[in-house]
C-alpha positions as CSV (number, residue, x, y, z in Angstrom):
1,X,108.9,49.2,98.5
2,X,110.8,52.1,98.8
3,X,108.8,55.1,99.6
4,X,111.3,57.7,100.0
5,X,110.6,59.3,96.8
6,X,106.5,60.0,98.0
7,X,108.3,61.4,101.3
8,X,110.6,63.7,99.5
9,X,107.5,65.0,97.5
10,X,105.0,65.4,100.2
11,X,108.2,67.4,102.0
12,X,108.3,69.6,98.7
13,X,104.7,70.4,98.6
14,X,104.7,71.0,102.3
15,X,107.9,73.7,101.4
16,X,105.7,75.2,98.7
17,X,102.5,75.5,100.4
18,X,104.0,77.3,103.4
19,X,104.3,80.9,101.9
20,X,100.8,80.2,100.8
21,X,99.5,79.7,104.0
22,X,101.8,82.7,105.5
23,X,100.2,85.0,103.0
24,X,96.5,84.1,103.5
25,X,97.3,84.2,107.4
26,X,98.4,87.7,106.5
27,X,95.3,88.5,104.1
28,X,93.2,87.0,107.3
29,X,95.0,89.6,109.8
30,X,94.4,92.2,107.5
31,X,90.4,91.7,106.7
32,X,90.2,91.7,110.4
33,X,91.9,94.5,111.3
34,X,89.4,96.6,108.2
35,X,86.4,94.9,109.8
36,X,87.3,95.6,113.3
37,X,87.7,99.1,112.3
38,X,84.7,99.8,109.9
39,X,82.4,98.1,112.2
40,X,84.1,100.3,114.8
41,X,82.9,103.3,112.5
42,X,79.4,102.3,111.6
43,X,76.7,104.4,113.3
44,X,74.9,102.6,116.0
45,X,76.6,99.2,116.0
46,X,77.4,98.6,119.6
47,X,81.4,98.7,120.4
């Protein structure tokens, strides 16, 4: 059984799922960085 063809997909799904990933890790960073800062802001929440 050759399975070369299910490798070559999984390595094609892996390619496309990559910018995915970047860009929620990006979204993630970002969230963070507001929260850090509005929480930062709010009146009497302990730095």
């Amino acid at each position: 059984m050759n399975i070369r063809p299910l490798l070559d997909a999984v390595d094609l799904q892996e390619d496309a799922a990559r910018p995915l990933a970047d860009d929620l890790r990006a979204h993630i960073d970002d969230l963070k960085t507001r929260t850090r800062s509005s929480t930062a802001q709010a009146p009497g929440y302990p730095s």
